[in-house]
N, C-alpha and C positions, 0 to 999 in steps of 0.2 A: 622768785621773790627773794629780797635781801633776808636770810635770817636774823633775826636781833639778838635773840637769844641772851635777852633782859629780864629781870623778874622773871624767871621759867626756870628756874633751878639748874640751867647749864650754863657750861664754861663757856666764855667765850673763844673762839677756833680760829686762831691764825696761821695761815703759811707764809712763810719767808722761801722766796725763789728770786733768783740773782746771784749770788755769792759763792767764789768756789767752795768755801768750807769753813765750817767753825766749831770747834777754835783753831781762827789762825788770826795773822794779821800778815796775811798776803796783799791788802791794799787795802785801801778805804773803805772798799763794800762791805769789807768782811770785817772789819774793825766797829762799821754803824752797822749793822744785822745781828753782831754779836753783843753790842750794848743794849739793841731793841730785843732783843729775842728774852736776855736775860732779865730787862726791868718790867717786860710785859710777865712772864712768868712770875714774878715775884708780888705783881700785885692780881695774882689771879689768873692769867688768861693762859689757857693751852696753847702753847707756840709747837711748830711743827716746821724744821728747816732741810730744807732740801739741798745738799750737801752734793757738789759734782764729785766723780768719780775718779780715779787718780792720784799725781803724789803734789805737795808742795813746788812749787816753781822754783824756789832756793834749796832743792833736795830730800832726800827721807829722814835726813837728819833732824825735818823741821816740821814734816808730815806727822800730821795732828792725830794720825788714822785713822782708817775709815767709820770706828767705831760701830759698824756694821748694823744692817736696817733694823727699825725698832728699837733702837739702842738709845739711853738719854746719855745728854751732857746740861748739870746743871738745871735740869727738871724740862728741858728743852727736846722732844723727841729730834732724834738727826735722821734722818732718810737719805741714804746713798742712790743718787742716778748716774746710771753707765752712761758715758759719754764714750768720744772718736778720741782715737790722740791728738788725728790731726786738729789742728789749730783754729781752722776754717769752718770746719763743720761742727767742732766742740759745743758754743754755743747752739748752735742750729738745735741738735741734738740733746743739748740739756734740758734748754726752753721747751721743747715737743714732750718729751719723756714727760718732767718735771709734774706741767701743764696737765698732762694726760692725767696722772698719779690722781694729782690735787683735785680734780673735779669727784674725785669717790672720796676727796677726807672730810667733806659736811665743814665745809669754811664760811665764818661768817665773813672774811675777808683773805683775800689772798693777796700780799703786798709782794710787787714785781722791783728788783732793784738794778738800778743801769740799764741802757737805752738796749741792749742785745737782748735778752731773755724777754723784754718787752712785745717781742716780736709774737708769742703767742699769748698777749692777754686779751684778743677779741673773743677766744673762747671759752671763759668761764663767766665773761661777761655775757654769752646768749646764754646760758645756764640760770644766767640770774643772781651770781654770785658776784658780791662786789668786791673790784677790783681799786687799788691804790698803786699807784709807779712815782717811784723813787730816781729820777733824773739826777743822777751823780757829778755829771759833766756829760759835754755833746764827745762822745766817746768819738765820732764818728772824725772827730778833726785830728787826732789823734793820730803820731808818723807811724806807729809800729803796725798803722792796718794797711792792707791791698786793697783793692777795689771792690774783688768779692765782701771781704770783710767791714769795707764802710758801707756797700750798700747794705746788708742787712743791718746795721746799727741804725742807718739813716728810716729805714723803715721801720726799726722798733722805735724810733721814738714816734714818727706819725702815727702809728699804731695806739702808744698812748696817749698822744693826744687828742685822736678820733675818741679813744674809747674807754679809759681811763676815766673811774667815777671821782677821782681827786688823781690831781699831779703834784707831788710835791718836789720843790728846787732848790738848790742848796747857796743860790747866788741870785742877788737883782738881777745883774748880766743876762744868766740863763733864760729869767721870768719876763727879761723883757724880750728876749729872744722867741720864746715860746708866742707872747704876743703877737710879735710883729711876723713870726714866720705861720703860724695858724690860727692865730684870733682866740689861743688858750691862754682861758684863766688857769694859773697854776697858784698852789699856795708855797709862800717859802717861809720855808721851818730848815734853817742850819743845825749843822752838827752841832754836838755838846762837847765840852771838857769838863774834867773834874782836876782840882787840885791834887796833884800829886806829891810824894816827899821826897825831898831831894837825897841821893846816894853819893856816897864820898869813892873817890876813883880809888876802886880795891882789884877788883878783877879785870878792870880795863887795863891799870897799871901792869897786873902780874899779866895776862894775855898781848898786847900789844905795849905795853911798857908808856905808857898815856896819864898825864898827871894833867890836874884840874888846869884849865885857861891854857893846857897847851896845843888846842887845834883846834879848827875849824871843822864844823862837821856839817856833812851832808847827807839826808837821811830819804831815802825813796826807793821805789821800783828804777833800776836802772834800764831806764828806755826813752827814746829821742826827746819826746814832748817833757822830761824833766830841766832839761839844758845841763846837764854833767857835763857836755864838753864845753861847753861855755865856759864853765869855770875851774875847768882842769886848765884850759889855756889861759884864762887869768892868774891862776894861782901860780902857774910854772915862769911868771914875769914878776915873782912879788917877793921881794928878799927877807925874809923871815924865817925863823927856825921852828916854827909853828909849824904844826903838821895836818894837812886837809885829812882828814876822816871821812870815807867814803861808803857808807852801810845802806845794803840793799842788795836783794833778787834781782835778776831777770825776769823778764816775765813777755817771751814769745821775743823775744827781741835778742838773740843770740849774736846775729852777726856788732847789732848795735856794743856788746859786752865787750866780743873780742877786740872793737879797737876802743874803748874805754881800758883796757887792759894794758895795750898797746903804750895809751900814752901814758898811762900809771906808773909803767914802768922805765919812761925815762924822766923819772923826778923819783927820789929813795922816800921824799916827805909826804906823798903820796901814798895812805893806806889804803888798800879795798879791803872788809873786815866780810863782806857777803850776806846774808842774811842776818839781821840780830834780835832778838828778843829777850824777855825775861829782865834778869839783873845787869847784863850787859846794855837793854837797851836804857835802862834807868840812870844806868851811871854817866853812858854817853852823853846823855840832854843834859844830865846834872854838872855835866864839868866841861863842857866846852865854854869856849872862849865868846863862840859869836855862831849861830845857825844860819845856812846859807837855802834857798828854796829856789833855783833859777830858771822853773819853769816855761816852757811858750803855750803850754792847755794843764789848766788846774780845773776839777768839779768846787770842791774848797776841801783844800789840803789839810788831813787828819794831821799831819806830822809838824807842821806849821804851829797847829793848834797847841797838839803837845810842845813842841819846845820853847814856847812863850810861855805855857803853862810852868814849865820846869823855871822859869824866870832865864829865857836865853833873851839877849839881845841878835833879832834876827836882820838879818837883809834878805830883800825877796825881788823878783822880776815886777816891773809895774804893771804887770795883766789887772784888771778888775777884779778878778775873784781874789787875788793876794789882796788890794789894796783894799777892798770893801772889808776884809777880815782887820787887818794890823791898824786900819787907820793913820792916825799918828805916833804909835807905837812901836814902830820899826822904821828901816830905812831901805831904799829900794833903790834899782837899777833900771834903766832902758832895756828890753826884754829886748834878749839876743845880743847882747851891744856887751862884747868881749872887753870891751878899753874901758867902757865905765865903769863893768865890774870888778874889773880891774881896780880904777879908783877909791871906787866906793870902799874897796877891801882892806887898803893901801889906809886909806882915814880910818878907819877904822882902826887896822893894828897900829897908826901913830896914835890915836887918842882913845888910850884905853880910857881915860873920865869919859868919854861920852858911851864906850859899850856898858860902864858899868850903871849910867843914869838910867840908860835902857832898862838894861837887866832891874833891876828896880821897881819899874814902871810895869810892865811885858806881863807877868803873871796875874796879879790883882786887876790889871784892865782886860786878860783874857775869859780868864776865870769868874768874871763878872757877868761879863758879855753874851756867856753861851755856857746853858745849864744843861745836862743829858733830862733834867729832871721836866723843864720847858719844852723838849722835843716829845716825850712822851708824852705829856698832857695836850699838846696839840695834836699830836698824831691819834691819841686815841680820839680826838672829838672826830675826826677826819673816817676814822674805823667807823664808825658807830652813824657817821651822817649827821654831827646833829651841828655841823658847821653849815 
C-alpha cells in the first residue's frame, strides 16, 4: 500500500535515484535533482539521494565528494552506491544496488530520473511503493551509446511506462512520443529557472583574458548529440575577432573530445575552458556576445534555460524541444546544416541591434515562462497522488 504519511505526524520520505551526484552540475539530471532535492527539503519532506560512486567526468578537481553514506548536504541525506567503472554496466549496476537500498528506506515515493536507472523501477512498485520517472530526453537516441547501452535505456523507458504511477516529461515532443509509442499518458511539468544576477568579466578576463561581448559561447557536455563540430566548422569560415568559448566535460565520449580538440586547435579563437562552475560560470552567461545550443537530441536543455535567463541572445538548432522552449525569443538554425549556422552567426555579428533587442527580451520571457517554484507544486501533487 502507497504510504501517505499525511496527518500522522511524519515526514514525508523521498528518494531521488538517477543522477550521478549532488552537488554537481554534471548535466541536467543532476542540476533538476539538486533543485528538487533542495526545495522539497526546505518545505518539509525528508529527501534521501542516492549518489553514484566515483569521480566527476570533468576530473577531481570538480568532484563534489563522496561525502560518504549517511552524510548530509543541505539537510538532504546523500547515499553513496558502488558502481563498475566500466561504462556499460555503470548504470546497470547503480539502478540494481540503488533499487535494492531504497526498498528498506520506508519511501512514500521513490522518484526514478532518466530513462537508464528506470530500468529497475518495476520493483518497488510490487512492494507497493509508489514510483515517479522523470523522462529527461529519449536518452536512447543519443550518439555517444552502443547497442548494449541503447538497449537498456530503451527498456528503462518501457519499463516506466509499463509501470511508472506518474511519468513526467519535459517536452510536448517527448509526451506525444510517449503516446503514440505506448498509449502513455505522461504529465509534462518542465524545468524551472530563477532569475539570476548578472557578473561583470573579472575572472574570466584575468583566467582567459575574455572581456564582455567579446565571444561566442558554447556551454554543454562535450558529446556528439550537442553538434560542437557543427559549429566549430562554422565558426572557423566566419571573420571575426570574437572568440568561440567552448565550456564543458566529457562525459563517456573521449574519442568524441579528442577530435574536438583536434579541430580547436587549428583556430587560436577557439577556447576549450573544460568544465566550469561557480563564479566563472556566472561571468561566462553574463558577458558573452550571443549563446549558441547546436544540438541534434536535447531532453530541454538547462543551459539554454540559464543563458536566456542571464539575458543572452541565443541561437539554437530547430529541434522541437529547443523551439518549444525560446519560442520567438531567439533565433535558430537547420539542425546539422553547417552553412546555415554559418549564416545565421555571420547576421548576427553584422547586426549587433538585433542581438542586443534579443538580449532584452530573453530573460524577462524566460524567467516568466518556467518557475522551479511551478515544478514543485506540481510535482508534489503527482508524489502524493492527488492529480
Amino acid at each position: 500500500m502507497f504510504r501517505k504519511g499525511k496527518g500522522m505526524g511524519k515526514k514525508f520520505r523521498v528518494a531521488m535515484i538517477g543522477q550521478k551526484r549532488i552537488p554537481s552540475r554534471e548535466g541536467g539530471v543532476e542540476v533538476v535533482v539538486d533543485e528538487l532535492a533542495n526545495r522539497f527539503t526546505r518545505k518539509g519532506y525528508t529527501v534521501e539521494a542516492y549518489n553514484r560512486s566515483g569521480y566527476h567526468v570533468s576530473g577531481k578537481e570538480f568532484d563534489a565528494g563522496e561525502n560518504g553514506r549517511g552524510k548530509y548536504y543541505n539537510g538532504i541525506r546523500i547515499i553513496i552506491v558502488p558502481t563498475f567503472k566500466n561504462g556499460k554496466l555503470n548504470a546497470i549496476c547503480y539502478a540494481f544496488l540503488a533499487t535494492l537500498r531504497a526498498l528498506f528506506g520506508k519511501y512514500d515515493v521513490i522518484h526514478y530520473h532518466a530513462e537508464g536507472p528506470c530500468i529497475m523501477l518495476w520493483l518497488p512498485k510490487m512492494f507497493g511503493v509508489r514510483v515517479v520517472a522523470t523522462i529527461h530526453g529519449l536518452d536512447w537516441q543519443r550518439a555517444k551509446w552502443g547497442n548494449f547501452a541503447s538497449f537498456v535505456l530503451k527498456t528503462g523507458e518501457k519499463v516506466a511506462a509499463r509501470y511508472a504511477d506518474e511519468v513526467i516529461v519535459l517536452s510536448k515532443n517527448v509526451q506525444e512520443y510517449f503516446w503514440e509509442t505506448y498509449q502513455r499518458k505522461t504529465r509534462f511539468i518542465p524545468n524551472g529557472i530563477a532569475k539570476p544576477q548578472q557578473k561583470p568579466a573579472e575572472v574570466i578576463r584575468e583566467k582567459y583574458g575574455l572581456e564582455k561581448d567579446g565571444y561566442i559561447l558554447f556551454l554543454a557536455r562535450l558529446v556528439p548529440e550537442k553538434g560542437l563540430h557543427y559549429l566549430i566548422k562554422a565558426f572557423r569560415k566566419l571573420k571575426t575577432e570574437k572568440r568561440l568559448v567552448v565550456a564543458g566535460g566529457s562525459s563517456h565520449s573521449f574519442a568524441y573530445m579528442e577530435g574536438i580538440k583536434k579541430m580547436a586547435v587549428k583556430d587560436s579563437r577557439v577556447l576549450l575552458t573544460d568544465f566550469v562552475q561557480g563564479r566563472v560560470l556566472e561571468e561566462l552567461y553574463s558577458n558573452a556576445y550571443c549563446f549558441v545550443l547546436s544540438s541534434d537530441v536535447e531532453g530541454m536543455a538547462i543551459s539554454l534555460l540559464e543563458a536566456m535567463s542571464y539575458g543572452n541572445c541565443c541561437l539554437v538548432s530547430d529541434i522541437s524541444e529547443n523551439l518549444e522552449v525560446v519560442e520567438d525569443c531567439a533565433y535558430s538554425f537547420r539542425k546539422g546544416d553547417v552553412e546555415d549556422l554559418r549564416r545565421q552567426l555571420w547576421m548576427l555579428l553584422q547586426h549587433p541591434e538585433k542581438v542586443e533587442a534579443m538580449k532584452k527580451r530573453s530573460s524577462g520571457f524566460i524567467c516568466q515562462k518556467y518557475h522551479w517554484d511551478d515544478v514543485v507544486a506540481q510535482t508534489e501533487k503527482l508524489y502524493r497522488g492527488e492529480e
